[in-house]
C-alpha positions, 0 to 999 in steps of 0.5 A, spaced: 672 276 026 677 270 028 679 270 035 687 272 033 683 278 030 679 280 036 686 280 040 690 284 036 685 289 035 684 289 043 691 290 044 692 295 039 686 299 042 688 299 050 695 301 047 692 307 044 689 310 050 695 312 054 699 314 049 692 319 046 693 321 053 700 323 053 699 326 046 695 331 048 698 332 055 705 334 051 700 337 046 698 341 052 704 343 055 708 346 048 701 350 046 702 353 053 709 355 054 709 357 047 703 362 050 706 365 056 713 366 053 710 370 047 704 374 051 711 375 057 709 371 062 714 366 062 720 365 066 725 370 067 732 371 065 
């Protein structure tokens, strides 16, 4: 692999993980606000 190569693919995997990271934490959040407002638990009105 040409050094060009191995740059981009360091890049692209060091850019990857931060945004798995954020992925997953907003996956997180929708998923548990979904079940505390369908169980009742969620904010009042």
């Amino acid at each position: 692999m040409s050094p060009l190569e191995s740059m981009i693919w360091s890049i692209l995997g060091y850019a990857a993980m931060p945004v798995i990271f954020i992925v997953g934490f907003a996956i997180t959040v929708v998923v548990t606000c979904f079940l505390l407002e369908t169980t009742g638990n969620g904010l009042e009105d």
